[in-house]
N, C-alpha and C positions, 0 to 999 in steps of 0.2 A: 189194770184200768188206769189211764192218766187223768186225773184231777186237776190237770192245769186247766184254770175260763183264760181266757184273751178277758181283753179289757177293749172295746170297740167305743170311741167316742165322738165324739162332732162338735167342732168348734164354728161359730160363725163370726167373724168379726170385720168390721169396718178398718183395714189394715194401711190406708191411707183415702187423703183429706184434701183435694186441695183446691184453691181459689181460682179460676180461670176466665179469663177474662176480666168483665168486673165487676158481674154478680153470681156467676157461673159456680157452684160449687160441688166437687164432684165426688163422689165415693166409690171406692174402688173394698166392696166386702171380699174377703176369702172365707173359703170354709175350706176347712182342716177335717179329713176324715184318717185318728189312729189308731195304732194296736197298741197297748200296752204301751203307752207312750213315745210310741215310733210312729213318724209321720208317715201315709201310705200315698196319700194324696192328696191335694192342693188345688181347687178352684177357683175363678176369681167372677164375678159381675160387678157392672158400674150403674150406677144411675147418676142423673144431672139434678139439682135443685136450682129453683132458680125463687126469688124474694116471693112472687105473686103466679098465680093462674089470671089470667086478664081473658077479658071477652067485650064486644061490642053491646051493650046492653039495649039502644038505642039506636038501629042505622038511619034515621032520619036526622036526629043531632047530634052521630056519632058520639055517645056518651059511653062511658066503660066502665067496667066493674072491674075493681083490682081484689082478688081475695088474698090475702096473705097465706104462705104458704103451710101447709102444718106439719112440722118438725118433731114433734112430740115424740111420733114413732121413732126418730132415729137416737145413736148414741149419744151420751153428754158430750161426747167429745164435737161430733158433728153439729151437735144444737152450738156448742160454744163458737165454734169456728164462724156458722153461718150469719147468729147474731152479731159477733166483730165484723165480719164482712158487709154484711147488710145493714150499711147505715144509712141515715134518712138522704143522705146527699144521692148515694147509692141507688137508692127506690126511686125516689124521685128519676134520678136518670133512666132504672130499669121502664118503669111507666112511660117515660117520652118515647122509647126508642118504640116498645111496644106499641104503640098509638101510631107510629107512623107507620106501622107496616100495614100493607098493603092488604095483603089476605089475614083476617084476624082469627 
């Protein structure tokens, strides 16, 4: 009878960060699925964050609602990045650019 177990694990990590554009920050997670600490497989997804979700609150006097985005859920690493990058100069810009688009 062999009494070897394997060792099957899963990693999922935010394996790069990076700023794009100029509020644009983008996460690229991999997950890691090994045996006994041999890599078997490697996938990757991205998601975009961007400072605010915005909407037209108002189409009569075109008023908008900026909600800040919530980051909570993501890694320290990714909160830290987002918050250096998301500065007030930053929002403020993201906000203008948002507002003048066309289809909100």
């Amino acid at each position: 009878i062999n009494n070897n177990t394997m060792a099957i694990t899963k990693e999922v990590k935010a394996d790069k960060i990076e700023v794009v554009g100029d509020w644009n920050v983008q996460v690229r997670t991999a997950t890691i699925i090994k045996e006994d600490d041999v890599e078997l497989t490697r996938s990757f997804s991205r998601h975009v964050l961007q400072p605010f979700s915005a909407s037209v609150q108002d189409a009569d006097d075109d008023s908008w609602t900026h909600t800040d985005t919530d980051i909570s859920n993501e890694s320290a690493q990714v909160q830290a990045i987002a918050t250096a990058a998301w500065t007030d100069d930053v929002k403020a810009a993201y906000k203008t650019w948002k507002e003048a688009q066309t289809n909100p």
